[in-house]
C-alpha positions in Angstrom: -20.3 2.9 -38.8 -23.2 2.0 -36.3 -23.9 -0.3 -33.4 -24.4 -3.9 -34.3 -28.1 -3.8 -33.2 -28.4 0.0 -33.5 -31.3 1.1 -35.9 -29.9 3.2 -39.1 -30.8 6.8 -39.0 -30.2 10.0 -41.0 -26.5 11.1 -40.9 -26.8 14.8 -38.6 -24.9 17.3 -37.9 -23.4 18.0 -34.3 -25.6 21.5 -34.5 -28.6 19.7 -35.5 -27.6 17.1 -32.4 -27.3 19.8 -29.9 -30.9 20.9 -31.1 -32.3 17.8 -31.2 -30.7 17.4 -27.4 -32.1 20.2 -26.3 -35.4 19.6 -27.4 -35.5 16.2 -25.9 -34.6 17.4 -22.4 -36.9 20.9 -22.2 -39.8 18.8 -21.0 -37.8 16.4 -18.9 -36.2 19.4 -16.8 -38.7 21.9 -16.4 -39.3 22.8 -12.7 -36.7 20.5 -11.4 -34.3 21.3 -9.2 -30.9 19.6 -8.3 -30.0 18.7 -4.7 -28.4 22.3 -4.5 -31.8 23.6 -4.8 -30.2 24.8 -8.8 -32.6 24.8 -11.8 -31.7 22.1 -14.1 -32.6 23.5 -17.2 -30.7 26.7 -16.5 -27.7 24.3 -14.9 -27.6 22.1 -18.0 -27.5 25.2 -20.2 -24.7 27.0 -18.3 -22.9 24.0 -18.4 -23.0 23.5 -22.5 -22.0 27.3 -22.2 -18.6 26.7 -20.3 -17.7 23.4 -22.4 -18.3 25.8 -25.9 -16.3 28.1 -23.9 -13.2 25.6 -23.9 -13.4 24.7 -26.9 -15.7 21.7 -26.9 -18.3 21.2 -29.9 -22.2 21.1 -30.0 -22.2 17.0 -30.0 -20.5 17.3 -26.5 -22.4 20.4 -25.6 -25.5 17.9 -26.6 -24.5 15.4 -23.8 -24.6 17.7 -21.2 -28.7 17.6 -21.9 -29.1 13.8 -22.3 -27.2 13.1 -19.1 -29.5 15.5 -16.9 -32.8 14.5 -18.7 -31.9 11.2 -17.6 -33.0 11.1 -14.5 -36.4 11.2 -14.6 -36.6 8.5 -16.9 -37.1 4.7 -16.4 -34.3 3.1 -18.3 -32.5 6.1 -19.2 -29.5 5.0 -20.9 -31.6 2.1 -22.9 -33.8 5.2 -24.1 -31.0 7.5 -25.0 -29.0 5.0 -26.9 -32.2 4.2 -28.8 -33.2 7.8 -29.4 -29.3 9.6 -29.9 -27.1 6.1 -30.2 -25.2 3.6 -28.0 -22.1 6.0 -26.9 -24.6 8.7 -25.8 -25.9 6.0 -23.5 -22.6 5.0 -22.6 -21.7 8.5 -21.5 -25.1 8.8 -19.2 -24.8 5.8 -17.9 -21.0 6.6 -16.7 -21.8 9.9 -15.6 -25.0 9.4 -13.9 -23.0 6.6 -11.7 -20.2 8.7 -11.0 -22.2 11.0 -9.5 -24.4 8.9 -7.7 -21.0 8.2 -5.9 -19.2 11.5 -5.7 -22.1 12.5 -3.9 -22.6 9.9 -1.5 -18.6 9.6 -0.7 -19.3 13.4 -0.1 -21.6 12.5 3.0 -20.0 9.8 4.2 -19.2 9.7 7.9 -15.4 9.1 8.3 -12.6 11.0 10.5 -10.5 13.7 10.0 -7.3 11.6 10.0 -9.4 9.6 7.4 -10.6 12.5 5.2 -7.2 12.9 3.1 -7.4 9.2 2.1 -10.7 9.1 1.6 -10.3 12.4 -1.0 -7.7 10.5 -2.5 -10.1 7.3 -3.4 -12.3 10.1 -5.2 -9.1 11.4 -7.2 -8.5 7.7 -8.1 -12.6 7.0 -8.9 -12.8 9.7 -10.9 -9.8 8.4 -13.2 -11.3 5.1 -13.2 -13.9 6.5 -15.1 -11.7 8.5 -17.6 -11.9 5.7 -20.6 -14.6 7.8 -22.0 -12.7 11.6 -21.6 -16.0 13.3 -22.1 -17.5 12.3 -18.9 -14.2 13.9 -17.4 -15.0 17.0 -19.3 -18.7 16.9 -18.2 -17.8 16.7 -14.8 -15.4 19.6 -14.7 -18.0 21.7 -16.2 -20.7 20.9 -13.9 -18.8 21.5 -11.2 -17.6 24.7 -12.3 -21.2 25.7 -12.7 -22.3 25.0 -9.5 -19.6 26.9 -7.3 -20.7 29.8 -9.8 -24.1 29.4 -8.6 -23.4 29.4 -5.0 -21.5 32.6 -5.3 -23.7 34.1 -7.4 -26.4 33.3 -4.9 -24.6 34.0 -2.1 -25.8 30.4 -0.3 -23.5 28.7 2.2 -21.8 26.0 0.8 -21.0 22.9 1.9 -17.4 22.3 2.9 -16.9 18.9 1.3 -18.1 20.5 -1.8 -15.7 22.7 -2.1 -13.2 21.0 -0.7 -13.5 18.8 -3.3 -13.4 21.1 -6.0 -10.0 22.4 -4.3 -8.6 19.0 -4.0 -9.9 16.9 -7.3 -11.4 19.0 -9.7 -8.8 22.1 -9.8 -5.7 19.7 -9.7 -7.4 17.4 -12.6 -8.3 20.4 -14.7 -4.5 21.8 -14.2 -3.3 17.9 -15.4 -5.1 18.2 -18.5 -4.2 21.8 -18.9 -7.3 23.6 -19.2 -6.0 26.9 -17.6 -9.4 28.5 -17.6 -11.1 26.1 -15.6 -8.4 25.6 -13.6 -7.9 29.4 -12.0 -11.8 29.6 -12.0 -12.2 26.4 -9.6 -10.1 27.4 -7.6 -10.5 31.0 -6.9 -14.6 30.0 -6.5 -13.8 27.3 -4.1 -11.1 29.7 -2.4 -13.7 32.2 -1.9 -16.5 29.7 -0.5 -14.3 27.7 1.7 -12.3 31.2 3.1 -14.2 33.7 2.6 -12.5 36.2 4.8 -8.7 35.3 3.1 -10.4 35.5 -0.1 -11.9 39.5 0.7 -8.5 40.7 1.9 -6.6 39.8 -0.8 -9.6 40.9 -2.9 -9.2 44.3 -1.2 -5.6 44.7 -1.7 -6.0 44.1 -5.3 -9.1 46.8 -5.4 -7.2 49.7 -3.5 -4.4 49.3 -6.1 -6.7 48.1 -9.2 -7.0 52.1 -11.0 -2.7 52.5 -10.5 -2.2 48.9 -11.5 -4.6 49.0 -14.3 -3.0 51.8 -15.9 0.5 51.0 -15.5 -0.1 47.2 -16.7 -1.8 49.3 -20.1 1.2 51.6 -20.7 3.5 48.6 -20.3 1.6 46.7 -22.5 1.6 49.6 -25.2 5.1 49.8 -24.5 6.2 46.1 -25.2 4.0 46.4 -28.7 6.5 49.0 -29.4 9.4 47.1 -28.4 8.3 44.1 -30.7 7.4 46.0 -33.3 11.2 48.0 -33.6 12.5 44.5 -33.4 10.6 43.2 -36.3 8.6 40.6 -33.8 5.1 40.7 -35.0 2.8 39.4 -31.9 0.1 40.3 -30.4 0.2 41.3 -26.4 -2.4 41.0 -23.9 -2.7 41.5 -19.7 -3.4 38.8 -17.6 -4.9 39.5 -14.2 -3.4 37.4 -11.5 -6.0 34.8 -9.7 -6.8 35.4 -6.1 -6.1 31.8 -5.0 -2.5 32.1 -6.7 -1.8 35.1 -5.4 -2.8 34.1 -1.5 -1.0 30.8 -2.1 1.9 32.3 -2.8 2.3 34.7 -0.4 1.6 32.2 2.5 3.9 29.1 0.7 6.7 31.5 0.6 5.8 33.7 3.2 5.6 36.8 1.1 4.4 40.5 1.6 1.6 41.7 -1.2 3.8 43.9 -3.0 6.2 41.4 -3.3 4.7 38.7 -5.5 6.5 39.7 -9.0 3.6 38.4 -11.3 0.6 40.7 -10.1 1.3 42.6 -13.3 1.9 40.4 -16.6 2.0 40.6 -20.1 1.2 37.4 -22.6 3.2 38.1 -25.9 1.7 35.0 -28.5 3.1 34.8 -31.9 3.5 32.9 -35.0 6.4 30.1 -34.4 8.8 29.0 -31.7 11.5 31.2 -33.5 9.6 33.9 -33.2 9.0 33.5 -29.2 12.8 33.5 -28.7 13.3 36.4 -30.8 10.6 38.4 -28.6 12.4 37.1 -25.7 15.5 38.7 -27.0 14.0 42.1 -27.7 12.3 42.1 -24.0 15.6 41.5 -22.5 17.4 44.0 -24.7 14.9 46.5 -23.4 14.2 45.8 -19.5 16.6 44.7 -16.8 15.6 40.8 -16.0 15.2 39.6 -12.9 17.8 36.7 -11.7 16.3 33.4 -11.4 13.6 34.4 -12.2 13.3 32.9 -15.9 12.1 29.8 -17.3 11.9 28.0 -20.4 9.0 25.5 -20.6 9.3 25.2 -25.0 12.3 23.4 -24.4 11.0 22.0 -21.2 7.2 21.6 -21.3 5.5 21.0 -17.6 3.9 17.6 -16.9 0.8 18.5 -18.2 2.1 19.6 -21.8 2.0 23.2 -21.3 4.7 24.8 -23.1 5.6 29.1 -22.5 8.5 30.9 -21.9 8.2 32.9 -18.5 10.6 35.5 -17.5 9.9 38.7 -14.6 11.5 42.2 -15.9 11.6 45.8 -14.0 9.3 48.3 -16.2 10.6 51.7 -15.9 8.6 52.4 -12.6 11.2 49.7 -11.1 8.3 47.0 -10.6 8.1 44.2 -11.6 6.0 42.6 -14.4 6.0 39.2 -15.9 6.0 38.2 -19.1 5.1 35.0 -20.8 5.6 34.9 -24.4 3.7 31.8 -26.2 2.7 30.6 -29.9 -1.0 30.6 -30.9 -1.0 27.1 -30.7 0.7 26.5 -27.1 -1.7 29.7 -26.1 -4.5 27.4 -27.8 -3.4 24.5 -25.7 -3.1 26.3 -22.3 -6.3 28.2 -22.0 -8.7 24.5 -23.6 -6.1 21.4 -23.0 -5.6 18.7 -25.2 -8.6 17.0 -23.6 -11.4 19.7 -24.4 -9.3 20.4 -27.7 -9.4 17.2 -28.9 -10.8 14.3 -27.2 -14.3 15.3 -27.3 -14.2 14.9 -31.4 -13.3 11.1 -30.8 -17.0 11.2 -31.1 -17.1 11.9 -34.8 -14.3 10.1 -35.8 -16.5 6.8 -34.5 -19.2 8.0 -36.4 -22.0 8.1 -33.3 -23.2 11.8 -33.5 -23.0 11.9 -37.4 -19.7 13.5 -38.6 -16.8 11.6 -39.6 -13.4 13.3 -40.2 -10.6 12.4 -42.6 -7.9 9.9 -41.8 -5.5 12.7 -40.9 -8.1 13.9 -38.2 -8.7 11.0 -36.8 -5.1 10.2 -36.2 -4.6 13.5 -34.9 -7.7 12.6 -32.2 -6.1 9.0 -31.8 -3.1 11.0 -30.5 -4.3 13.8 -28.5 -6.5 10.7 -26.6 -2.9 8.8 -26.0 -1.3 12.1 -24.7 -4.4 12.4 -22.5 -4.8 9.6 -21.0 -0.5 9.5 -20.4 -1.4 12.8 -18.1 -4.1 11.1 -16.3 -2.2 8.3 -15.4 0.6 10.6 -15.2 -1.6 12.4 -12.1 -3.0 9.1 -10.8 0.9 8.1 -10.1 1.7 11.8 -8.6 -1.5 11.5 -5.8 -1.5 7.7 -5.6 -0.7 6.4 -2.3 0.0 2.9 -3.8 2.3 4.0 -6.4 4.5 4.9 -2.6 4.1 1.8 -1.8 5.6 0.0 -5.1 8.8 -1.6 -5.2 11.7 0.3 -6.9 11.6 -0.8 -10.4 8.0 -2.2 -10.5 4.7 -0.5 -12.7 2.5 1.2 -10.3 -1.0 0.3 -11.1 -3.1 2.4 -13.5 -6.6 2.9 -12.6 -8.0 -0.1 -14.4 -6.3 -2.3 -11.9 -8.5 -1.2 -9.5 -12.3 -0.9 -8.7 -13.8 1.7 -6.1 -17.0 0.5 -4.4 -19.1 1.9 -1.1 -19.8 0.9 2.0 -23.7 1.1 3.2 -22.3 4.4 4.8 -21.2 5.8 1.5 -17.5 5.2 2.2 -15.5 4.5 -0.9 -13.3 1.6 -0.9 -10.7 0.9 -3.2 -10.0 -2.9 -4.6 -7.8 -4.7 -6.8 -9.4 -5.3 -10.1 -11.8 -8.4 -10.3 -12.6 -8.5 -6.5 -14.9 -10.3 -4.6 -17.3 -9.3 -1.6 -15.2 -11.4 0.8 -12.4 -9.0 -0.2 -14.5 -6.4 0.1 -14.7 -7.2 3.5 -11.6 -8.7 4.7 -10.4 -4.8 3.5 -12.9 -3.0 5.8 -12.3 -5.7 9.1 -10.0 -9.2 9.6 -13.2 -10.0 11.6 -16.1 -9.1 9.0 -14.0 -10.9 6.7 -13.9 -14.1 8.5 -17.4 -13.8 10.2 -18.6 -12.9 5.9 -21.1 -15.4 5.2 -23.6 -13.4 2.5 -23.5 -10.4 0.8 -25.4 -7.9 -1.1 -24.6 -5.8 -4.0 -26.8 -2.5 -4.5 -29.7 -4.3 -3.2 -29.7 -7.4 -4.6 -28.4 -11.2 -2.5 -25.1 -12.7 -4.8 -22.7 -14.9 -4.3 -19.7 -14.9 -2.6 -17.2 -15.4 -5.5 -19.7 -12.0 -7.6 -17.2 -10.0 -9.2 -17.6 -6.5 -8.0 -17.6 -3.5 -10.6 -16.8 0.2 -10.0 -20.0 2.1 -8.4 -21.4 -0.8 -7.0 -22.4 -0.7 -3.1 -22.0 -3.4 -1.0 -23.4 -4.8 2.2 -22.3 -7.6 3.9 -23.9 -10.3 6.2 -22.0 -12.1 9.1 -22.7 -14.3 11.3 -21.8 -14.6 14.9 -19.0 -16.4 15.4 -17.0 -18.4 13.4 -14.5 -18.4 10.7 -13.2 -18.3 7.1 -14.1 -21.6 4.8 -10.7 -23.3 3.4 -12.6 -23.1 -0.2 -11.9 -19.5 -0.1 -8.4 -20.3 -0.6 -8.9 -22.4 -3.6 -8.2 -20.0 -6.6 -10.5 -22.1 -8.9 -13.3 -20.9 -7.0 -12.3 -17.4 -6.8 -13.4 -16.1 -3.8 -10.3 -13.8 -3.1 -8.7 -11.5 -5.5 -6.7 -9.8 -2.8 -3.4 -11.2 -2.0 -3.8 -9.7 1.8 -6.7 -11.1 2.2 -5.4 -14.7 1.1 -2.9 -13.7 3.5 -5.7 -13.1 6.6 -7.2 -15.9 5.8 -4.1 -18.4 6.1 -3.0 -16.7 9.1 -6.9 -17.6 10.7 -6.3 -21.4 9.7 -2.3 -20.8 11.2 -3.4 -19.7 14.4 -5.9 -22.6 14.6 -3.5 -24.7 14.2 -1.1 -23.0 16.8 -3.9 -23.5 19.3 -4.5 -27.2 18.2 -0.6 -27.9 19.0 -0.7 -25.7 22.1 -3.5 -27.6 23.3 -2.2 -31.4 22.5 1.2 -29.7 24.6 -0.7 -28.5 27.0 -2.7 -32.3 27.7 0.6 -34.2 27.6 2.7 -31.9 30.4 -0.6 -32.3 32.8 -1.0 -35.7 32.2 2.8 -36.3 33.0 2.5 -33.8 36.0 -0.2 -35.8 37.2 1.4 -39.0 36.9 4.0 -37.7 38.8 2.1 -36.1 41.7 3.2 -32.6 40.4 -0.1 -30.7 40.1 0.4 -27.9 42.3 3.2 -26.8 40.4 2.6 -23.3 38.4 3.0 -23.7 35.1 4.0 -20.4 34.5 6.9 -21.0 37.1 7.7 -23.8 35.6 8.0 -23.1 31.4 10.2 -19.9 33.3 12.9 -22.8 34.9 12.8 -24.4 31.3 13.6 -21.3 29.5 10.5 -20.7 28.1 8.7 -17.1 28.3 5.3 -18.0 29.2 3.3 -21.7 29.3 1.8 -21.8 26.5 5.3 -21.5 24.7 6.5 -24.4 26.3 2.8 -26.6 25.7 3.8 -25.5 21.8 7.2 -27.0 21.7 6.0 -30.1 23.3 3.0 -30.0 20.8 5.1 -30.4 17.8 7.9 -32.7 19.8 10.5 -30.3 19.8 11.0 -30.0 23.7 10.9 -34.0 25.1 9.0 -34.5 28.5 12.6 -36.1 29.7 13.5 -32.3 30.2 10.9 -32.6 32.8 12.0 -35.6 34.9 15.5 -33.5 34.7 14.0 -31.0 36.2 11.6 -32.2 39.1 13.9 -35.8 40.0 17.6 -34.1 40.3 20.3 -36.1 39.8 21.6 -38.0 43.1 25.1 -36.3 44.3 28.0 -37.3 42.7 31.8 -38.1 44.0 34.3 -37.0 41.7 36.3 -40.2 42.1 33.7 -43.1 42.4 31.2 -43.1 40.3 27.3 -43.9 40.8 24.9 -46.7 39.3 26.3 -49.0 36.3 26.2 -47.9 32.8 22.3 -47.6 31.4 21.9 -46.9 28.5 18.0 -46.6 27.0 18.3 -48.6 24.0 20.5 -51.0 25.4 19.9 -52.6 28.9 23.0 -53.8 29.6 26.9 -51.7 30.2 28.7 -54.1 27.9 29.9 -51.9 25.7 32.8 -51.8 27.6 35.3 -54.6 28.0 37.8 -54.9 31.0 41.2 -56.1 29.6 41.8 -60.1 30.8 38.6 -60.3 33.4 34.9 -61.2 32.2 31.7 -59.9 33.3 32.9 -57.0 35.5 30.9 -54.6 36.5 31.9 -51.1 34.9 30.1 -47.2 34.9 31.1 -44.7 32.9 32.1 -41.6 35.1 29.6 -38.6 34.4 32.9 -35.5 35.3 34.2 -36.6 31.6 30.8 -38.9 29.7 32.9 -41.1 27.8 31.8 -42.0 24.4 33.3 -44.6 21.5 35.8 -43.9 20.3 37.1 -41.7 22.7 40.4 -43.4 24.3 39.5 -44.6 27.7 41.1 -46.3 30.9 39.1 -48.2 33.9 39.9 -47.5 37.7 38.9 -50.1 40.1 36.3 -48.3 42.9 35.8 -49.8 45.6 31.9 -51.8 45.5 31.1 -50.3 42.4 33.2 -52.3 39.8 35.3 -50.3 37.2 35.0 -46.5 36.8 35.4 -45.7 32.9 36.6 -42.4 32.2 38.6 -40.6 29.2 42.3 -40.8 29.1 42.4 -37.1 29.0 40.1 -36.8 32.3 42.0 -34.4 34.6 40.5 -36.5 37.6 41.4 -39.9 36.1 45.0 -38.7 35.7 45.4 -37.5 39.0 44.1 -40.8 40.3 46.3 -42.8 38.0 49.3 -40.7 40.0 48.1 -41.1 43.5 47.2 -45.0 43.6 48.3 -46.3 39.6 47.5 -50.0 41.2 44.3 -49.5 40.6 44.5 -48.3 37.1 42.9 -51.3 34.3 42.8 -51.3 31.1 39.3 -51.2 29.3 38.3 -50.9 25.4 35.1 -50.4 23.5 33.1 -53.9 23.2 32.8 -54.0 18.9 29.3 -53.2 18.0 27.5 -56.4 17.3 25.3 -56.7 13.9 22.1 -57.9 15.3 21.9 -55.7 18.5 21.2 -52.3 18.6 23.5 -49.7 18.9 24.0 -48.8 23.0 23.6 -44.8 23.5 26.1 -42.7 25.2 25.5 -39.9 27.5 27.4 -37.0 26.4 27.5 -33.0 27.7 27.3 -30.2 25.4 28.0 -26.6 26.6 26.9 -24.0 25.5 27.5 -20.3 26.2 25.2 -17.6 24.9 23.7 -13.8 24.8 20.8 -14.3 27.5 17.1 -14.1 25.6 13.9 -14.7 25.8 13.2 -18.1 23.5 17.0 -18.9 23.6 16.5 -22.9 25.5 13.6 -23.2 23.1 15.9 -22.0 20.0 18.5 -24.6 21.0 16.3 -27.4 21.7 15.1 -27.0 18.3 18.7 -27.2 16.8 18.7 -30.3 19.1 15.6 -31.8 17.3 16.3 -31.0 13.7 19.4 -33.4 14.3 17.4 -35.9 15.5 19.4 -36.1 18.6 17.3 -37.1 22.1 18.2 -34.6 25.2 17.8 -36.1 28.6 18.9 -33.5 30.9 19.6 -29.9 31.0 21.3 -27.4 33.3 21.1 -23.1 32.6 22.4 -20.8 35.0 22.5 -16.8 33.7 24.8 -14.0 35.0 26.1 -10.7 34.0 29.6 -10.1 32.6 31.4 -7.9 30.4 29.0 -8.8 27.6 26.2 -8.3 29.3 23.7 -10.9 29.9 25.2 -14.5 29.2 23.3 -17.8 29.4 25.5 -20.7 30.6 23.9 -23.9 29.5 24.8 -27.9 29.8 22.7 -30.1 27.6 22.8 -34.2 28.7 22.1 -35.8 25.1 22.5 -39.5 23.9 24.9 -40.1 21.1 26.2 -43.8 20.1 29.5 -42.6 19.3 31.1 -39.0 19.3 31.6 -38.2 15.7 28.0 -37.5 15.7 28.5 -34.3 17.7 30.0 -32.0 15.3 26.7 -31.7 12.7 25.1 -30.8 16.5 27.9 -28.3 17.4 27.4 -26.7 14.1 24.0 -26.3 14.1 23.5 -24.6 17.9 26.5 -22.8 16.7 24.0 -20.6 14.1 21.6 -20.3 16.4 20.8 -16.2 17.1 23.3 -15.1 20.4 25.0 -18.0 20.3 29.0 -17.5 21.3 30.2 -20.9 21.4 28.9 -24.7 21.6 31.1 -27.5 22.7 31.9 -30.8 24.2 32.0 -30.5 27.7 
């Protein structure tokens, strides 16, 4: 199958691609030199060299020249898809890019404390551009190449480099299980980045290497014999033990050098998983295992599908020496990975270099891709900081849910899929997001609702001042992706309208004040005798009339002095000017006052006492004062009853005390008032006095409120009742 679009050509073979590769890129690369100061040609060629050397084909081996003799041309990936075919363009296109940002990321200026999540965005990048598995492979080669040229050349290297190569590239090439690139990155990073750890545990390999040497060949003769008596037919080989592993281990576990078990080992590989567990058997029968020091990954492969069964035995000189005994196949699969093994043949089973494979192939690609891709996203979840940050139960997001882009400083920045440059901003600033008002994307002015791709640099423009539009929260017009910056940007218009209430409070308590002849008063001082923590609290409950100015005239006209016995001014109530909601038993038009010790209220039972001047004191029945009047001087006890509300007047209001005991806080008056509010019930006085007791602080508070009968107290009672600290709330 080709391209729609794509010219027909000859089918050609993936040696005759390589060939024709090769050709193409000779005149392209001569004399140029990378950024490492690297030939290209000889780069290019050494990296074709490690790629066959994991397995890979020539049609991969073939990319490795198109990508580099890229770069000198003017559209590169339109003139390699014309001359080699559209997924050879693809594949320099993807690379070139991701190395355009690996390298500026690299450089980019940001602190210490920021380095480890900045090396994680790379990690993340990197497996955003894993779709196509060769550019994966490509880069792992590359890189691999150029730590050999540094050592080879004995240049310094620079840290971030291999840093990098420690931290992405060795841990990636370990996910996908290619072992041999693996041990090599890291040792050649070890050595560069450490050079003095690297040389002493070079040297303590060196002064032993002759002894070891011939003691790790007469144990590996040994073994063959072992097998052999036993009927195992294998094959046995040494491995030598990686610096970087070695020095890891002895530091992580705090190890001397003759202490690390594996510095001698022996691979066994042979036919079939039977056959492992019968050599297995035969090297037990034969040397004394060590305990706990076995393991079975057949049964239990590691993450990255590497399979081997490990166990440490004493050889006859009492030291020890691992063994890991393996089939062809899971030998096959360790040294190359699935990825180098497999993947890179995806290519012929679509057809673009030439080849095509059987159906059986191709499904066997199909499946070495799937298994791929699960240890990718397997490796994304084990060093993604956002999969922490996941709810328990929820998908963390794979790297197509995200893009990566770069600041003008060559920072990368990590976005949700689909992301705009308003996000893009709102994640680097709150500020630059709500001063964003244009925005440039490698270069080139676009709007703010531009979807942003992977790669891409962004610049933004702000203005001075100023804030966020409210179209940016209209999702139809898609200028935010990002749920927290939806969330910056509602909190901007919140806090404008905070200021808007705080200011319309503010206006209407110095307006009163002034009225009143007040102006000297502090407002600080006095939001502090409301309850309030600072003025601007109290200007924002009187903003959204919660807290009523009455509380005021409370407060700065108090109350004239009060006898217990007879009573002040007649009854007034606000929405009713006259007191005649009381009737005195037998006599018209008397003057009665309800008595403020007990606020009576219909339907509460009441009784009149005649005062002397001031007509007929009403109190409740149950009024320890009224009784002990009604003792001392019962002649002057009359009886009085609740007028019957008429239909056409309103509805005469009652002054009523509530008290109310509570844990002493800051906001507490303001949390109560509110309770007040919500039941639509109108507070005209207000007395709080706060002491210390045996639970600690405790606010001691007496509301005045206007009821027009009692029964509408108990939704009230309930609802201060909830309110946070709250003991107990009552009549009083």
């Amino acid at each position: 199958m080709r391209e729609e679009g794509e010219p027909a050509r000859v089918l050609e073979s993936p040696l005759g691609m390589l060939q024709r590769a090769r050709a193409f890129a000779e005149p392209l690369l001569a004399g140029r030199v990378l950024d490492t100061g690297e030939d290209v040609w000889t780069h290019a060629g050494e990296v074709a060299g490690i790629l066959s050397g994991v397995g890979a084909d020539p049609s991969l081996q073939a990319a490795v020249f198109l990508v580099y003799a890229a770069e000198p041309l003017q559209r590169p990936e339109e003139t390699v898809s014309r001359a080699f075919g559209a997924s050879y363009g693809s594949l320099v296109g993807l690379t070139r890019r991701l190395v355009s940002i690996q390298r500026a990321a690299r450089g980019a200026p940001v602190g210490q404390e920021q380095r480890a999540q900045q090396v994680e965005r790379v990690r993340k990048m990197l497996l955003a551009f894993s779709r196509d598995l060769r550019v994966v492979l490509l880069r792992l080669a590359s890189r691999l190449q150029t730590l050999r040229w540094y050592a080879a050349s004995r240049r310094e290297c620079p840290a971030e480099l291999a840093r990098e190569s420690l931290e992405v590239f060795a841990p990636l090439a370990n996910r996908l299980g290619i072992w041999q690139l693996k041990w090599e990155l890291e040792d050649l990073a070890f050595r560069l980045l450490q050079p003095a750890d690297y040389h002493a545990v070079a040297r303590l390999l060196d002064e032993r290497r002759s002894a070891r040497e011939l003691a790790l060949a007469f144990a590996r003769h040994q073994l063959e014999g072992v097998l052999r008596q036993a009927g195992v037919s294998a094959r046995v080989d040494g491995r030598a033990k990686h610096l970087y592993s070695i020095w890891k281990k002895m530091r992580g576990k705090n190890l001397a050098f003759n202490d690390v078990l594996d510095l001698r080992a022996l691979r066994v590989i042979v036919q079939d998983v039977p056959g492992c567990y019968a050599a297995l058997s035969a090297v037990h029968a034969r040397y004394r295992a060590r305990p706990g020091e076995f393991a079975d990954y057949i049964a239990r492969p590691k993450p990255n599908g590497y399979q081997s069964l490990h166990t440490v035995v004493e050889g006859d000189d009492g030291r020890p020496v691992e063994v890991q005994i393996r089939t062809f196949a899971m030998h096959e699969r360790a040294e190359h990975g699935a990825a180098a093994h497999w993947a890179y043949k995806e290519a012929g089973v679509r057809g673009y270099a030439g080849v095509s494979v059987d159906e059986r192939a191709a499904e066997a690609v199909m499946q070495a891709r799937q298994a791929v891709m699960r240890q990718l996203l397997a490796w994304e979840r084990d060093v993604s900081e956002s999969a922490l940050e996941q709810p328990p139960g929820s998908e963390a997001a794979t790297p197509q849910d995200r893009i990566y882009v770069l600041t003008p400083q060559a920072a990368v920045v990590e976005l949700p899929a689909g992301a705009t440059p308003v996000d893009f901003a709102y994640s680097l600033h709150t500020d630059l997001g709500h001063r964003c008002r244009g925005a440039r994307v490698d270069g080139v002015l676009v709007p703010l609702a531009t979807r942003l791709a992977s790669g891409q640099t962004v610049e933004i423009s702000v203005a001075r001042d100023g804030g966020p539009s409210r179209d940016w929260l209209n999702v139809e017009l898609g200028y935010l992706q990002s749920p927290r910056a939806r969330a910056k940007v509602r909190a901007w218009f919140n806090a404008q309208a905070a200021q808007e209430t705080i200011g319309r409070g503010r206006e209407a308590v110095e307006r009163w004040l002034q009225r009143e002849g007040r102006t000297a008063i502090k407002l600080d001082e006095l939001a502090s005798r409301l309850g309030f923590g600072d003025a601007e609290r109290l200007f924002e409950a009187v903003g959204k009339d919660e807290y009523s100015l009455r509380n005021l005239e409370h407060l700065l006209r108090p109350a004239p002095s009060q006898e217990a016995v007879e009573e002040g001014p007649a009854l007034r109530a606000p929405r009713s000017a006259s007191a005649g909601g009381v009737l005195v038993v037998g006599v018209e038009s008397l003057l009665t006052s309800l008595s403020k010790c007990c606020r009576p209220a219909p339907p509460d039972p009441i009784g009149g006492f005649v005062t002397r001047g001031k007509g007929v004191a009403v109190h409740r029945t149950g009024c320890s004062n009224f009784r002990h009047m009604a003792q001392s001087m019962p002649e002057r006890v009359i009886p009085v009853a609740w007028r019957a509300p008429s239909a056409r007047a309103q509805p005469s209001l009652y002054p009523v005390d509530i008290a109310v005991e509570a844990a002493d806080r800051q906001g507490l008056l303001r949390d109560v008032s509110e309770a007040f509010a919500k039941e639509r019930i109108n507070v005209t006085g207000v007395r709080t006095q706060s002491d210390s007791d045996a639970h600690g602080r405790t606010a001691r508070m007496t509301f005045t409120v206007e009821v027009s009968e009692v029964t509408r107290l108990a939704p009230v009672l309930r609802a201060i009742a909830q309110v946070s600290g709250v003991r107990h709330a009552r009549r009083a």
